[in-house]
N, C-alpha and C positions, 0 to 999 in steps of 0.2 A: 312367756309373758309374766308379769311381775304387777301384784295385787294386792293392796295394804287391807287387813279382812281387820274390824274392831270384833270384839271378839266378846259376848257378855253370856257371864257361866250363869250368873245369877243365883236362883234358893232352890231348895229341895234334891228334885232331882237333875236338874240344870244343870250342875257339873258334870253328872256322868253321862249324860246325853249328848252336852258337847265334846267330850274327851273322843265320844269313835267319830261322829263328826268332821272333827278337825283331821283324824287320822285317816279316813276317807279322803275328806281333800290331799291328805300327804301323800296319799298313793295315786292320786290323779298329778301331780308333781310329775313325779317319779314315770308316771305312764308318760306324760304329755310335755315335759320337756317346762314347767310352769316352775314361779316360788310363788309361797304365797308367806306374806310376811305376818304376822299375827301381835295385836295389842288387846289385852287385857283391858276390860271395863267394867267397873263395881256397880250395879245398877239393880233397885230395887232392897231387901230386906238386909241382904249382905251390905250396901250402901248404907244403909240407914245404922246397923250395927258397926262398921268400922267410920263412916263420914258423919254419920246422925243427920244425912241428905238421904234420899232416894235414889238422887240424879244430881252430884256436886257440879257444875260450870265446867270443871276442868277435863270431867267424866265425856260431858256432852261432848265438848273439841273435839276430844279423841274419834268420835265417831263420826262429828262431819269433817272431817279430815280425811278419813278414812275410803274407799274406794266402797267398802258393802258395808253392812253388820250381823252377824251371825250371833244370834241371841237362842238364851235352852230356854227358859221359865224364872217367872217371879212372884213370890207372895208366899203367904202363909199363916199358918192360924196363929204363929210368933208375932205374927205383927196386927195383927187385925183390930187390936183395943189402942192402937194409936189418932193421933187428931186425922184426919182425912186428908191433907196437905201432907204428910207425911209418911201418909201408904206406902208401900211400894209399888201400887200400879200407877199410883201420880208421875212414880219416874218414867213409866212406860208414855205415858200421856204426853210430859213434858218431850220425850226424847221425840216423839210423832211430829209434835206440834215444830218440832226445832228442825228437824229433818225436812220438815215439808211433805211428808206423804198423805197423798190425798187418794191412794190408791190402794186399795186391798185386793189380794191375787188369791183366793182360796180353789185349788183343785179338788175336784170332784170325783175321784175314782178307784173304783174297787179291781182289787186285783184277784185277778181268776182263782186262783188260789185258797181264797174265804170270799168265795162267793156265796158259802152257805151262812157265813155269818149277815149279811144284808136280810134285812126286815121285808123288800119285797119277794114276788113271785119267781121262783125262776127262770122262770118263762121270759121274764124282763130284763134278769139280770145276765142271761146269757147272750143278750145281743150288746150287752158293753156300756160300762157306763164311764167314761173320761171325758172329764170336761171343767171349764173353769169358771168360777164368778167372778168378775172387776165389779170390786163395790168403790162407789165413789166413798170416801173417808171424812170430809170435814167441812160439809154442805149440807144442806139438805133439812127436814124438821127437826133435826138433833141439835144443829147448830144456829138455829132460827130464834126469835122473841118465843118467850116461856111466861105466862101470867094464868094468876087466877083473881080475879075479882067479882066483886057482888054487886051483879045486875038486879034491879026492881027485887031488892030482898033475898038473891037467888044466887049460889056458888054459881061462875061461870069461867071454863078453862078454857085457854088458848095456847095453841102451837101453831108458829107461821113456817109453813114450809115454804125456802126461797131460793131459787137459784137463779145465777148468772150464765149467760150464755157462754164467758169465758170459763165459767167451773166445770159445763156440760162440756165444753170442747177440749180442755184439759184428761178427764175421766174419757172422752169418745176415743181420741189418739191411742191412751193405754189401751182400751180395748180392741183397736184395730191392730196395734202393732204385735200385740198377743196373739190376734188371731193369725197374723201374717208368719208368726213361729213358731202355728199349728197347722190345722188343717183348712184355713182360712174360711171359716164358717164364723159370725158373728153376729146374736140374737140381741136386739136392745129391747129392754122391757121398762114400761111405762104402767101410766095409767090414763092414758090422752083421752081418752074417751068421758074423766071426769074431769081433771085436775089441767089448769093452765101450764103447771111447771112443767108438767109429763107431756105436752103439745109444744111445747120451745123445745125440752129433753128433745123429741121426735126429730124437730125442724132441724136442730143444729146435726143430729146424729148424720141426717140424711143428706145436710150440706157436707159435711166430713168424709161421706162416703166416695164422692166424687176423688176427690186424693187417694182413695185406695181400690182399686180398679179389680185387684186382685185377689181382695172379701169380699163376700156374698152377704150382704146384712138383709137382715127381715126384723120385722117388729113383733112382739106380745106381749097385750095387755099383763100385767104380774098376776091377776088370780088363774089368767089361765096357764103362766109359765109356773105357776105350784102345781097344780095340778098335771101338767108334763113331767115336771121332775119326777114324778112319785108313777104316772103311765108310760111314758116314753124319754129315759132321759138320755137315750142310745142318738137320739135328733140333736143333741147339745154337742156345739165343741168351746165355744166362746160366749160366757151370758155377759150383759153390762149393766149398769145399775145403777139407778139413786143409792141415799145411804139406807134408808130405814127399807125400802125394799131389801137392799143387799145382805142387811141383818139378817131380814126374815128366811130369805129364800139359801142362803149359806149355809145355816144353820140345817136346814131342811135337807140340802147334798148330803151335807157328813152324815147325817141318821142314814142315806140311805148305801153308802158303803159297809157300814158295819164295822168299823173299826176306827175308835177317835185318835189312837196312836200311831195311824201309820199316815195319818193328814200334815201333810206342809202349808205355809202361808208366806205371804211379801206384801210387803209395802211399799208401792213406788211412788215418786215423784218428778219434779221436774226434770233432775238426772238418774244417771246411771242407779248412783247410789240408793242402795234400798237396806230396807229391815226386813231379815228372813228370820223365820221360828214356825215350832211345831202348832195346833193350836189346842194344846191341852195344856194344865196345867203343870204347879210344879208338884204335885202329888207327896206329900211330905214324909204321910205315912208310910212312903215306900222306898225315902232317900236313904244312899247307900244300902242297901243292902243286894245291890248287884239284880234287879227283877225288873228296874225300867227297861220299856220300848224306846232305843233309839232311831226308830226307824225314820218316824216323824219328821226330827234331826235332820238325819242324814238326808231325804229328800227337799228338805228346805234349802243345804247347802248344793245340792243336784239345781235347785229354782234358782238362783245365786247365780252358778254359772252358768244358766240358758240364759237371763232374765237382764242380769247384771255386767257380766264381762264376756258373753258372743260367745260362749262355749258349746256348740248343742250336742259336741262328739261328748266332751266330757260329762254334759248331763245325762246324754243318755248310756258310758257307762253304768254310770252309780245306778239307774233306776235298773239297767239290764241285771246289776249285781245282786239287787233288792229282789227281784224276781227269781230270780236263780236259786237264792237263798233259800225263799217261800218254795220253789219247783223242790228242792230237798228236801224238804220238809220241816226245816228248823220253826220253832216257834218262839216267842216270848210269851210271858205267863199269860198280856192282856189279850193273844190269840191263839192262844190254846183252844180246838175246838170243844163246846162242852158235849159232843157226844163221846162216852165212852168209846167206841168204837174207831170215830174217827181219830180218838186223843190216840191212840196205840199205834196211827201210822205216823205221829208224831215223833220230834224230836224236843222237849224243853230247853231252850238256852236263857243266858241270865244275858245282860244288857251287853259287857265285855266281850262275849262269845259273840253274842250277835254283831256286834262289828269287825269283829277279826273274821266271822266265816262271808261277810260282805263283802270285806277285802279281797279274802282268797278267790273270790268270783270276778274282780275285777280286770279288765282285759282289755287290748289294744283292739 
């Protein structure tokens, strides 16, 4: 099969995160009989330093042209005294908006391996935590009427939270069709019990459900699906979402893996094509000097092709290889365990190493 991947290195540590990245997919090539062709995209502070854009027009083409997009990170304290139109996260925003992705894919899961890094009990963490959030992207009170005005003498703030019954049915599909290539379990969380949007949310989910015979959906309220996350989140395999839920409760997963460098994410929309990246930053203070987590990375492009191009053998090489990896014990500096003790059954590797010994796990 044969697959045009746009390809954006970006700032910081960006470049060397995508560099084992791509050489993962090369070896998924190689195993599976694939090309995959690769275009280069300046997007964000490199953009801004070579185009004095973020996101030049010609930039954007490349990428809805392109069949995915594999992105490392962008921004930086270099840019941050710039006008606000000229960030480099505007390029990130512009590329979203241009894309179409109304879909955010963040996984949930700790691997056995640094289970002692996870902030809960063990007791909790050993019954498994793998699972994913679909947050709706660009609906919702984020993207609603915003005012403040002064009622009878008195500040008074408004946010309209508003959705369409096509935006919820949009967002409900992603979330079934995820759950259909997982373990077909899919949790819609609301707030029906106050809020009119969360009672349509409800309605359409449960009209959508009919189409898909072969998830098992159930409904909860969102303060009580925080509170799961952090008691039982071994119950999750598919969460769905508004947006500002999806914020909250996303955010809430990654704390409790313990580790924000080994987290992938996606963006989908109408089609295939999506935006995969890690979701950490580009760390600046730490570029080049060979100590970034690609790991992130490389599962993002593992999401790409379950998500994107029907791959699920080839996905679950890469995640088996990732594993493997951790089962030897290699570490990168960000999981290094901090017990002495534990540090000594360790192996340190810098970012290079860590993809070349992914590699050498990688198998038919």
């Amino acid at each position: 099969m044969i697959k045009n991947i746009a390809v954006i290195r970006g700032d910081g540590i960006g470049p060397e995160i995508i560099e084992q990245a791509l050489a993962v997919l090369d070896k998924i090539c190689n195993l599976y009989n694939h090309t995959f062709h690769y275009t280069d995209v300046d997007m964000g502070g490199c953009a801004i330093d070579k185009w004095n854009n973020p996101l030049p027009e010609e930039m954007l083409k490349k990428c809805l042209t392109s069949d995915s997009v594999l992105l490392g990170a962008v921004g930086g304290e270099k840019w941050n005294t710039l006008p606000g139109e000229m960030r480099p996260e505007k390029g990130l925003l512009k590329l979203r908006a241009g894309m179409g992705v109304y879909s955010n894919n963040r996984p949930a899961k700790i691997w056995p391996q640094l289970s002692s890094a996870s902030p809960l009990k063990q007791s909790i963490v050993e019954q498994g935590i793998d699972f994913i959030i679909v947050r709706e992207l660009i609906g919702g009170i984020y993207f609603g009427k915003h005012e403040t005005e002064t009622v009878d003498g008195k500040l008074c703030a408004t946010d309209v939270l508003n959705y369409t019954e096509e935006e919820i049915e949009r967002i409900g599909r992603i979330g079934f069709e995820t759950a259909q290539k997982r373990n077909k379990k899919l949790c819609s969380v609301e707030k029906s019990n106050v809020l009119d949007s969360s009672r349509l949310w409800k309605k359409v989910m449960h009209q959508l459900c009919e189409e898909y015979p072969d998830v098992e959906l159930t409904d909860m309220l969102v303060d009580n699906c925080a509170m799961q996350i952090v008691k039982n989140p071994a119950q999750f395999d598919v969460i769905v979402t508004e947006n500002m839920f999806g914020d909250i409760l996303s955010d809430e997963a990654s704390m409790i893996t313990g580790s924000i460098g080994m987290i992938p994410s996606s963006s989908l929309g109408a089609t295939s094509c999506g935006l995969y990246e890690p979701i950490h930053g580009s760390a600046p203070d730490i570029a080049g000097k060979d100590i970034a987590n690609p790991i992130g990375t490389i599962l993002s492009a593992a999401m790409m092709l379950r998500y994107s191009f029907d791959m699920p053998k080839e996905a679950d090489c890469i995640e088996k290889a990732v594993s493997a990896f951790l089962d030897l014990g290699y570490r990168t500096a960000d999981i290094m365990p901090s017990d002495p003790q534990e540090a000594q059954k360790c192996t340190k590797v810098g970012c290079r190493e860590c993809g070349r010994r992914i590699i050498e796990n990688m198998k038919l």
